[in-house]
N, C-alpha and C positions, 0 to 999 in steps of 0.2 A: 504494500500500500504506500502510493507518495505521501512526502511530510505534511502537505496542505489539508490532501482527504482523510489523513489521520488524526489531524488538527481538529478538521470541521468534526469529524465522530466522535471525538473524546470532548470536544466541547457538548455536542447533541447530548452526550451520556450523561455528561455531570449533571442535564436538569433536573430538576424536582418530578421524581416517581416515572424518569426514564429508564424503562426494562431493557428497549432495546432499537438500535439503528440500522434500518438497510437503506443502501446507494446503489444509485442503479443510473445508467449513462441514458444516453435518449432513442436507446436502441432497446430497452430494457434489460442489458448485458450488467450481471451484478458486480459490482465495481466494491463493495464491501457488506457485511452481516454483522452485526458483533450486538451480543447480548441475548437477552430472552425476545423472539421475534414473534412469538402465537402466531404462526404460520403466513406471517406476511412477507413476499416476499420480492424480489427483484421485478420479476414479471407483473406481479399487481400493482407493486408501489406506481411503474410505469402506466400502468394501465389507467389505473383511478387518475391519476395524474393529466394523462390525455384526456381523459372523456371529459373530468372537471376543464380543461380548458376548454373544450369545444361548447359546454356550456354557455359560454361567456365570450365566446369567438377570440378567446385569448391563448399567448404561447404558452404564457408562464402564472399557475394558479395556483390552491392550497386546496387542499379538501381534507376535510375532518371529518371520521366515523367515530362515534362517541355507543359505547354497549356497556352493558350492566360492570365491569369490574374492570375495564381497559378503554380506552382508546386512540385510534391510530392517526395521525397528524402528519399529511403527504403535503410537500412543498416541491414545486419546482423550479429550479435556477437555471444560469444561461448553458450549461451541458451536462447538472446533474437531476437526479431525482433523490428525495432525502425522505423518508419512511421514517416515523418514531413512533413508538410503543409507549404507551403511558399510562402505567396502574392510577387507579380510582383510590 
């Protein structure tokens, strides 16, 4: 992993009641994993990612799935996709 995206994930990790981070490039190719992920993965982070922009006829969006004891908090930047896990 380069120093920057291991930068960006150890920052993602440190927040308050993150379990876990997946990166995923804009091909949906997984570019990092690390932590408790509840089955989120490179392929979906990408996926929710896209659709939330075409919502909005936008490149670059967020979408948020909020469920009984987690949820997942997908952002997208100018070449990656960043997936977080967040205990309840």
């Amino acid at each position: 992993m380069d120093a920057k995206l291991k930068e960006a994930v150890d920052t993602a990790l440190a927040g308050e009641g993150v379990e876990g981070v997946v990166v995923s490039d804009r091909n949906g190719l997984c570019l990092a994993s690390v932590g408790e992920t509840r089955g989120l993965n490179a392929a979906t982070v990408f996926s929710l990612s896209k659709r939330g922009g075409q919502l909005f006829g936008e490149s670059s969006s967020s979408v948020t799935i909020d469920g009984d004891n987690a949820a997942y908090v997908i952002q997208s930047f100018d070449n990656v996709v960043i997936g977080v896990v967040k205990s309840h």
